[in-house]
C-alpha positions in Angstrom: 0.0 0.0 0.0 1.4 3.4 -1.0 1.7 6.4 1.5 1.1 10.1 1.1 4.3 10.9 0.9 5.0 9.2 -1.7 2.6 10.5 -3.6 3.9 14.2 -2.7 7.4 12.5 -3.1 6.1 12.1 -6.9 5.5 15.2 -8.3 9.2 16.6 -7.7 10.2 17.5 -10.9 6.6 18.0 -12.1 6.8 21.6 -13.4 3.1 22.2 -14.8 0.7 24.4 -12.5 -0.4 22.6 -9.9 -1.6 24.7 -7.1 -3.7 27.9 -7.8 -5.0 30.3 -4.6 -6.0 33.7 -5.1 -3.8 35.3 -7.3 -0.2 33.3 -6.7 0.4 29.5 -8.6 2.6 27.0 -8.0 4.2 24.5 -9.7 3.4 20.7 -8.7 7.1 20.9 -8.1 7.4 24.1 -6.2 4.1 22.4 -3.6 6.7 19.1 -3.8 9.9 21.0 -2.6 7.6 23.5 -0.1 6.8 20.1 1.5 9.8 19.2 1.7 11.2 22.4 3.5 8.2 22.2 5.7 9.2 18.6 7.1 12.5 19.8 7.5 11.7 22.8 9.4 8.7 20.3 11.5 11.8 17.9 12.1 14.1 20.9 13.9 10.7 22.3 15.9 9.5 18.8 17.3 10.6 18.3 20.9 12.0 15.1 21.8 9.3 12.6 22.4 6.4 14.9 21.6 3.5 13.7 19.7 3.9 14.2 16.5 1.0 16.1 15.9 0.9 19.7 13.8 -2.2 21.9 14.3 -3.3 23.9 11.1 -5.4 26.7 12.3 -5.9 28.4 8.5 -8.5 29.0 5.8 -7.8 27.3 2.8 -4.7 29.1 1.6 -1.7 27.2 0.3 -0.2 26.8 3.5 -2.7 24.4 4.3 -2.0 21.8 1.5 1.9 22.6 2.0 2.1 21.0 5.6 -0.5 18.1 4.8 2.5 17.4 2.3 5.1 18.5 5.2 3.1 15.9 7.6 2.8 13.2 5.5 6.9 13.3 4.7 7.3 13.9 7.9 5.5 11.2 9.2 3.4 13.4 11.1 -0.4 14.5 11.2 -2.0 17.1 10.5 -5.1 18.3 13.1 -7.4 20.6 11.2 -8.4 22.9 14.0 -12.1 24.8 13.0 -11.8 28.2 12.9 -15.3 29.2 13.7 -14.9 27.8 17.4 -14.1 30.4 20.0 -12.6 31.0 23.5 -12.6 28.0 25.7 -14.1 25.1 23.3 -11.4 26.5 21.1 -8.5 26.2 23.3 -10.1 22.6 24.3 -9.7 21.8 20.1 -6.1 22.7 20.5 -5.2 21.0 23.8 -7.0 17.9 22.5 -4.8 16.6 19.6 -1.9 17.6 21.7 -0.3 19.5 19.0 3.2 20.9 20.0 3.4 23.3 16.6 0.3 25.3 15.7 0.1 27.0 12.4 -2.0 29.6 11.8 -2.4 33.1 9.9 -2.5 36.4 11.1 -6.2 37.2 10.7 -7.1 34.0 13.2 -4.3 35.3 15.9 -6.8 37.2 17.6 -9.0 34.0 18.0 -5.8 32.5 20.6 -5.4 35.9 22.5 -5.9 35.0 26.1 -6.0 31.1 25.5 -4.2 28.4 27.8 -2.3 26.7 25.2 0.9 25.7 27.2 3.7 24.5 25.4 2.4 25.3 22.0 4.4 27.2 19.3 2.4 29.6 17.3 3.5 29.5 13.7 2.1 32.6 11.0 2.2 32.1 7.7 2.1 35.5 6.6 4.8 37.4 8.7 8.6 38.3 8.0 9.5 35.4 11.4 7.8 32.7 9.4 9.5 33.4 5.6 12.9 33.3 8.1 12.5 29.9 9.8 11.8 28.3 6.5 14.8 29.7 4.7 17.9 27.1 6.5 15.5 24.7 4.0 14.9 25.7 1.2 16.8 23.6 -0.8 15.0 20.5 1.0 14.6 17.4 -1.2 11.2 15.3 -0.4 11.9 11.7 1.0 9.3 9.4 1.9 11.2 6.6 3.4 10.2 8.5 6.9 6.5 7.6 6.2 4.8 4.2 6.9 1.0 3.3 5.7 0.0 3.1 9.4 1.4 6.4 10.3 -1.2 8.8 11.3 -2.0 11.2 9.2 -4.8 13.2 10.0 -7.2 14.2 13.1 -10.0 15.4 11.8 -12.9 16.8 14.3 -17.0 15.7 13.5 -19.3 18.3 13.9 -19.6 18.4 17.0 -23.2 19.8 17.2 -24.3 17.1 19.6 -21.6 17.5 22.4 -17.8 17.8 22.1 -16.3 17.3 19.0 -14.2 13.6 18.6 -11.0 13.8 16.7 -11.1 10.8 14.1 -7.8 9.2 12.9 -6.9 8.6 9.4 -4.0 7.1 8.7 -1.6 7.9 5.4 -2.6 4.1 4.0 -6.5 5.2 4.1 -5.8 8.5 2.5 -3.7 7.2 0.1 -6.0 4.9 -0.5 -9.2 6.7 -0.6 -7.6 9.1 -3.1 -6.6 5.9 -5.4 -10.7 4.6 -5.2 -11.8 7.9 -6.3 -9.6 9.0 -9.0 -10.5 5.2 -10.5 -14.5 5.5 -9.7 -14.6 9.2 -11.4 -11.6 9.1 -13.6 -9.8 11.8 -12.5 -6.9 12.8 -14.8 -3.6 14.5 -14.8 -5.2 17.4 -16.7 -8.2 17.7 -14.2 -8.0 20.5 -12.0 -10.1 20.0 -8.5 -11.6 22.9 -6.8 -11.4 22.8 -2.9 -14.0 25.3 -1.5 -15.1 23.1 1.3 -13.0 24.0 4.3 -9.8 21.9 4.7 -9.7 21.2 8.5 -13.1 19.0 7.5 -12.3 16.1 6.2 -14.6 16.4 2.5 -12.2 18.4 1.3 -8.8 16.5 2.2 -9.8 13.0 1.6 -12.9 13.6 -1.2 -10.8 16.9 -3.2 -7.3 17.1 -2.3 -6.5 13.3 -2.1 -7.6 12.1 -5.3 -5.9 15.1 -6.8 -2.5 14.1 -5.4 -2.9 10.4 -6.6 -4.0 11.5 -10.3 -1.4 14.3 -10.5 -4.2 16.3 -11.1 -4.3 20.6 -10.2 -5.8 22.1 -7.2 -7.5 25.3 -7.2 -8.3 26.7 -3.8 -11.1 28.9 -2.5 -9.8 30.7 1.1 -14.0 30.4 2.1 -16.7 28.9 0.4 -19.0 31.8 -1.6 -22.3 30.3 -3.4 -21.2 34.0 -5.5 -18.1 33.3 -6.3 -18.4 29.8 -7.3 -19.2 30.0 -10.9 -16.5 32.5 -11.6 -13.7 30.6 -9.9 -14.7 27.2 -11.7 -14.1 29.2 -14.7 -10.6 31.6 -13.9 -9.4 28.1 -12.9 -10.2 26.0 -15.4 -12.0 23.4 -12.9 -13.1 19.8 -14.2 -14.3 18.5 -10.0 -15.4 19.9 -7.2 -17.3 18.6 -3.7 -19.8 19.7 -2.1 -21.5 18.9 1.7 -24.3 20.5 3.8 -26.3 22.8 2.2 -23.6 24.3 -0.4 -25.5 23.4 -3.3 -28.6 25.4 -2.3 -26.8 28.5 -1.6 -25.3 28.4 -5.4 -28.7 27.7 -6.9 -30.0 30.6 -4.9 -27.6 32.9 -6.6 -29.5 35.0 -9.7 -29.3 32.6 -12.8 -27.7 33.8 -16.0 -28.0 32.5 -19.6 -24.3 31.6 -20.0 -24.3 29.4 -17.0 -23.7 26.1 -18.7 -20.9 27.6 -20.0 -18.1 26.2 -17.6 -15.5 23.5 -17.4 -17.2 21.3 -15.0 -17.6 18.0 -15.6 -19.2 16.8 -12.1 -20.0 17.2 -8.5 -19.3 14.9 -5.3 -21.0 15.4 -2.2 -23.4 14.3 0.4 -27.0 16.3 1.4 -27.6 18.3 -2.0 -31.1 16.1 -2.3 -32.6 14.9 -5.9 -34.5 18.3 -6.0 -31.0 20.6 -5.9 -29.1 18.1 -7.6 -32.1 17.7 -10.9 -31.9 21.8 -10.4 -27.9 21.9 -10.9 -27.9 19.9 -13.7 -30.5 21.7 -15.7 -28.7 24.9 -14.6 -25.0 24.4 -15.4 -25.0 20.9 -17.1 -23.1 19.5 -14.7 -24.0 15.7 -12.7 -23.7 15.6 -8.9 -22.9 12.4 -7.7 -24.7 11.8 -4.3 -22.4 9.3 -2.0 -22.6 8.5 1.8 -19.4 7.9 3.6 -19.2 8.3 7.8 -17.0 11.5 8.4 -15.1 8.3 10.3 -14.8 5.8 7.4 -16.5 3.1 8.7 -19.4 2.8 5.9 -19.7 4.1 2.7 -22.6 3.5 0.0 -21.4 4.4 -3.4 -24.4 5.1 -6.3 -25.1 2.9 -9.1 -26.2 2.6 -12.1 -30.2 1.6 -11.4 -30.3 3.5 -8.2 -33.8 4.3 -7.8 -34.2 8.3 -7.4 -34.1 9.4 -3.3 -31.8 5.7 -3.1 -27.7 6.7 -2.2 -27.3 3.5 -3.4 -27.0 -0.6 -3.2 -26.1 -2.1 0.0 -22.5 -3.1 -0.5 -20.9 -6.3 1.8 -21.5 -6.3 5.2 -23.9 -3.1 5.4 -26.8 -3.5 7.4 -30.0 -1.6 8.5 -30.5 -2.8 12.8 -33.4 -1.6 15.2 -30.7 -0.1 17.9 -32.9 -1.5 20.5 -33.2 -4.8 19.5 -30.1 -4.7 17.4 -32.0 -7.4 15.3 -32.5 -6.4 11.2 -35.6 -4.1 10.1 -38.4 -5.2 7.3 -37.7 -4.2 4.1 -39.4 -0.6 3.2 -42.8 -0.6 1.4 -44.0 2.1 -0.9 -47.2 2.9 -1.9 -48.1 4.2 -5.7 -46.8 7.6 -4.8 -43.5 6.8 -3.3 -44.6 7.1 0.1 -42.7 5.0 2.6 -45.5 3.1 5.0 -43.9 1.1 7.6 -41.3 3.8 8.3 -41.9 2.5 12.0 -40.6 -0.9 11.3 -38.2 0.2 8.1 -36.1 2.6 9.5 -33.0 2.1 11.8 -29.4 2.6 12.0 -27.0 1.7 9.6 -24.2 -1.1 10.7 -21.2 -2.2 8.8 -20.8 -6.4 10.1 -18.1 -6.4 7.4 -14.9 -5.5 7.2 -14.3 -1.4 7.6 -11.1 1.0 8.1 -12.7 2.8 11.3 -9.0 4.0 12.5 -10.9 5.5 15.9 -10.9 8.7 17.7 -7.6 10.3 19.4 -7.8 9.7 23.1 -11.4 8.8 22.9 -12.0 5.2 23.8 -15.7 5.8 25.0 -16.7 7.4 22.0 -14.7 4.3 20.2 -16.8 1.5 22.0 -20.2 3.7 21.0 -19.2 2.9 17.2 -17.6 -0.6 17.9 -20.3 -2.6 19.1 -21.1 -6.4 19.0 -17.8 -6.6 16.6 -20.0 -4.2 14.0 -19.4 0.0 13.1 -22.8 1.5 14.1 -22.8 4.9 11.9 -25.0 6.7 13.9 -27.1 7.1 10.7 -30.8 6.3 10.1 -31.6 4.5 6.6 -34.3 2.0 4.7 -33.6 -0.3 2.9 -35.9 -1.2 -0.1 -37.1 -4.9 -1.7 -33.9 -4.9 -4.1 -31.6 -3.7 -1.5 -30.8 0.0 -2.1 -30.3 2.3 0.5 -32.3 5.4 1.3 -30.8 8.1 4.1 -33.6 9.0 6.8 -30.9 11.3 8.9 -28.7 11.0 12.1 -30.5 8.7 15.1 -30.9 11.9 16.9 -33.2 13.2 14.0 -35.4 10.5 14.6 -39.2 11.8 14.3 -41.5 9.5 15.9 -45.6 10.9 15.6 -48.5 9.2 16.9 -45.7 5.7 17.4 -44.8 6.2 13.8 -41.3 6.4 12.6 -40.9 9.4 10.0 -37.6 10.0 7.9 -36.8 13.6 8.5 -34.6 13.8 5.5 -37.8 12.1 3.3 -39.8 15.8 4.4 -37.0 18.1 3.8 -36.8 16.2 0.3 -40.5 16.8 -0.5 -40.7 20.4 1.1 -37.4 21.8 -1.1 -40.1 21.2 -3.7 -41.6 24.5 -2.2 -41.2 27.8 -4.7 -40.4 30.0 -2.2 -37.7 27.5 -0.3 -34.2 28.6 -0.5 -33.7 25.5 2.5 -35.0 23.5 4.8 -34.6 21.2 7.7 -36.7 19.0 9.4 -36.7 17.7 12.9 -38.9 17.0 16.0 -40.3 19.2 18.8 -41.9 16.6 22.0 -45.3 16.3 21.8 -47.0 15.4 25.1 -49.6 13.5 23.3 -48.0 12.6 20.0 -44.7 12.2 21.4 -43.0 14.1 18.6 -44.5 16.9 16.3 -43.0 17.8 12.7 -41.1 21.0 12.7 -39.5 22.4 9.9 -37.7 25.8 9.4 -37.2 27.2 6.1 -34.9 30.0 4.7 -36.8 31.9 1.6 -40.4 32.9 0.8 -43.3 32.0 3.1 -46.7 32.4 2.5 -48.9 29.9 4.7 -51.5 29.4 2.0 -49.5 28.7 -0.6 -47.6 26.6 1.4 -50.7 24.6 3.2 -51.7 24.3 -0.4 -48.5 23.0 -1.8 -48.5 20.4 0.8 -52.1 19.2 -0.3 -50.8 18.9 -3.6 -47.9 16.5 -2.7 -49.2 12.8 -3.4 -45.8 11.3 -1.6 -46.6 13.8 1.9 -48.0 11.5 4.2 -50.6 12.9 6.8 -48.3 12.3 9.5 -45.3 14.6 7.8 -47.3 17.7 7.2 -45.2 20.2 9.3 -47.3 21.6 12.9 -44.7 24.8 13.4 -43.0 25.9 10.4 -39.9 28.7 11.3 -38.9 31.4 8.6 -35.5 32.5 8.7 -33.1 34.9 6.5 -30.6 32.3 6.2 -29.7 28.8 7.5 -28.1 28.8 10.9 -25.0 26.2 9.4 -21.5 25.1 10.8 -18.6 25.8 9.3 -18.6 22.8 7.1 -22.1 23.9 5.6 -24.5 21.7 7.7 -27.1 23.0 9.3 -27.2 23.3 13.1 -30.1 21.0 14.0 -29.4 20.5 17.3 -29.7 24.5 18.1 -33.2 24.2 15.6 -34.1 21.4 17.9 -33.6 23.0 21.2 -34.9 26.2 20.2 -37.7 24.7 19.2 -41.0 27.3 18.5 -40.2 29.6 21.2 -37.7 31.6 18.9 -36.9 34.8 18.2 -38.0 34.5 14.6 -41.3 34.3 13.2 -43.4 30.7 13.8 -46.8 29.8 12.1 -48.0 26.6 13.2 -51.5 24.9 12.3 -53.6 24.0 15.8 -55.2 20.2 16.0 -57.8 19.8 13.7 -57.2 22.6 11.3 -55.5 22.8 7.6 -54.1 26.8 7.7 -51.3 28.3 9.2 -51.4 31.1 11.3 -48.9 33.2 13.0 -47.5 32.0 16.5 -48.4 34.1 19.4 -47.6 34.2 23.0 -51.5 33.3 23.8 -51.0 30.3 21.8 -47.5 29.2 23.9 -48.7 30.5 27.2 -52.5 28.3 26.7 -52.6 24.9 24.3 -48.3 24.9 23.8 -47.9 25.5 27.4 -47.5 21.6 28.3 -45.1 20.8 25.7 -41.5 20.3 26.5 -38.3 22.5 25.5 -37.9 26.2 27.2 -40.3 28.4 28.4 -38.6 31.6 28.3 -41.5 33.0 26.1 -41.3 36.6 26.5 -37.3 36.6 26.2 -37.8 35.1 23.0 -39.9 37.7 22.0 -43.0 36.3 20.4 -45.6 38.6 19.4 -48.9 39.0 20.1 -51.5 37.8 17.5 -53.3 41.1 15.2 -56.8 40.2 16.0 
């Protein structure tokens, strides 16, 4: 099995363009020999016997792809560190991976002011000091014999939105090999140039972007933060054949005003997760270009790849090993049955977790063993992910175990609504989740960013043959935009805690009734007042009902 580093090692000598940020390029050989000097300078600033561990506090500038290539010679990792995270669950990122070295840039040095960070060296990329320390190496040749497949070679966080984030491992084997699988399955070529606008401390952009890149010799053209605006033009001033995509990226671009010349662009497909058949039939028809829906655990420990035949809302075929298990029984759900419109009926039975009984490369979390046993159970890797399976074995995604919505003792697949409301005109996005129900147990609740008007929308809904009567939405929350993380996902655990009693504007429709109406502090205060979740209601600031 090949490392990393050799594939850096590889492209010494490689003068065509290989690296494009803002307005500088380098050569594949010039990112080869940066590397290089990198790992050299990392070798000198290691203490004896530390961990070696390199923390990359950056936006996606060229410095970030540099030390990946630094690390892997190195035979070091790299721990992305989220930039979006602040004071003390910042300096608790840091801490964590036990990085000795932390490089960073001058415009995130006011996000350590004031941090406990002891015995951590603060590199910036942009000042005279740093240009200084990296001179002595310059001349640095890259060797790989330092690097082994099991060396680790990244720690990348999850999302964190349900507690404290978990650094997963990933060694320089499963990189190396994940960039190998992908450049075969979409034919990436030497030519191809891949555009990274997903942040790189996530790990979409280093092992779905940047690693099949490497391994095809392909170009990389980098975007410092992601801009739905900016996207177009940047696929075309770099020439981009690839790009991936995760959260809610893809709706933000199709929100941007459409021109006539959009199909005009180098493009030749997308790779992410959570664009949804809607947005992903709506990209196509607007630029001409194919997303290719996957699902792979941010840990590696399942992935479903799509298939020729994949029915439309499927990911895809259930590969060896993969599983859908009741989590309380741990014992194999009924297949899914449809009705003539698509609508899933036994979603009470069909719908548990997926679990990988076969062989999988879960490397594990950094100094995390509880979090480890939660995934390893029973000898299997339990994603944490709800799916269906269908009659001929393809996969359909429902959302995370905590999304689970359960009305009346039904089972409903959050991600099934979101799919049928993004059908809505006036949508821009929308997430789906539950708020407790004292009677129902759980209610529908969906908030949508875009254009509301509660009788078109109640009408719309009548008009969808696959909306079962259980999924119509009770509270429906408008906002301006998306409340999202830094890798584009939206925040459902803040939707879910908030609940109705928000700040922005609610319409539910009361028991028995078909309309929306606007949310008022009579309504929480008298027939909401038993249901669970805070009860802050004049803090949040609902308003009184125009009678």
């Amino acid at each position: 099995m090949r490392t990393v580093a050799e594939l850096v090692a590889a492209r010494w000598g490689d003068h065509r363009p290989g690296l494009w940020c803002e307005e500088r390029v380098l050569t594949h050989h010039e990112v080869a020999a940066g590397a290089a000097a990198r790992a050299a300078l990392l070798a000198d600033l290691l203490p004896p016997g530390a961990v070696p561990h390199i923390g990359v506090l950056l936006d996606n500038t060229e410095e970030f792809p540099l030390w990946l290539g630094a690390a892997a010679l190195a035979g070091a990792a790299v721990a992305g560190i989220n930039p979006t995270r602040r004071g003390a669950e910042l300096a608790r990122d840091i801490r964590h991976v036990e990085c000795p070295v932390l490089v960073t840039e001058r415009a995130h040095l006011p996000l350590l002011a004031g941090l406990d960070l002891p015995g951590v060296r603060v590199l910036v990329t942009d000042d005279d000091a740093y240009a200084a320390l990296l001179a002595p190496y310059a001349d640095a040749v890259p060797d790989p014999a330092r690097a082994a497949p099991t060396d680790r070679m990244l720690l990348y966080f999850t999302s964190g939105s349900t507690g404290a984030p978990k650094a997963a491992l990933c060694s320089q084997g499963r990189l190396a090999a994940a960039g190998y699988a992908l450049t075969a399955q979409f034919g990436v070529r030497a030519g191809d140039v891949h555009y990274v606008c997903m942040p790189m401390f996530h790990g979409n952009a280093v092992i779905a972007d940047w690693a099949p890149a490497l391994a095809a010799g392909a170009g990389v053209a980098l975007r410092r933060r992601f801009s739905a605006s900016g996207f177009l033009a940047d696929v075309r001033r770099y020439e981009a054949t690839y790009f991936t995509y995760v959260g809610r990226a893809i709706q933000y671009i199709l929100a941007t005003e459409a021109r006539p010349g959009d199909r005009d662009n180098p493009l030749r497909m997308g790779f992410g997760t959570e664009a949804g058949a809607v947005d992903a039939a709506a990209f196509e028809r607007r630029f001409g270009v194919r997303l290719v829906e996957g699902y792979g655990s941010s840990e590696g420990g399942a992935a479903i790849q799509w298939a020729p035949g994949t029915p439309v809302g499927a990911v895809g075929p259930a590969g060896p090993g993969l599983v859908v298990l009741d989590p309380g029984t741990g014992l194999e759900c009924p297949v899914a049955v449809f009705d003539g419109a698509g609508q899933l009926r036994n979603g009470d039975e069909a719908i548990g977790e997926l679990v990988n009984q076969g062989r999988n490369p879960f490397e594990g979390y950094w100094r995390n063993p509880a979090a480890e046993a939660e995934r390893r159970r029973g000898g299997a890797y339990w994603t944490g992910d709800l799916f269906y399976r269908d009659a001929e074995g393809y996969l359909y995604f429902a959302g995370r175990t905590d999304d689970r919505i359960r009305v009346d003792g039904e089972n409903l697949a959050a991600a099934m609504i979101e799919n049928i409301l993004a059908r809505y005109e006036g949508a821009v996005a929308v997430a789906v989740y539950g708020v407790p129900d004292p009677v129902t147990g759980d209610q529908v609740m969906a908030t949508l960013a875009g254009r509301f008007d509660p009788v078109a929308f109640a009408a719309f809904l009548r008009a969808q043959p696959d909306l079962g009567t259980k999924m119509a939405p009770r509270f429906v929350r408008v906002v301006e935009r998306m409340p999202v993380t830094a890798t584009n996902k939206i925040e459902r655990a803040r939707l879910r805690r908030e609940g109705f009693r928000c700040a922005d504007p609610v319409w539910w429709r009361p028991p028995g009734e078909g309309t929306y109406r606007r949310l008022t502090r009579e309504d929480v205060e008298g027939p909401l007042a038993s249901a669970k979740g805070p009860s802050s209601v004049r803090r949040q600031g609902l308003e009184p009902r125009t009678r």
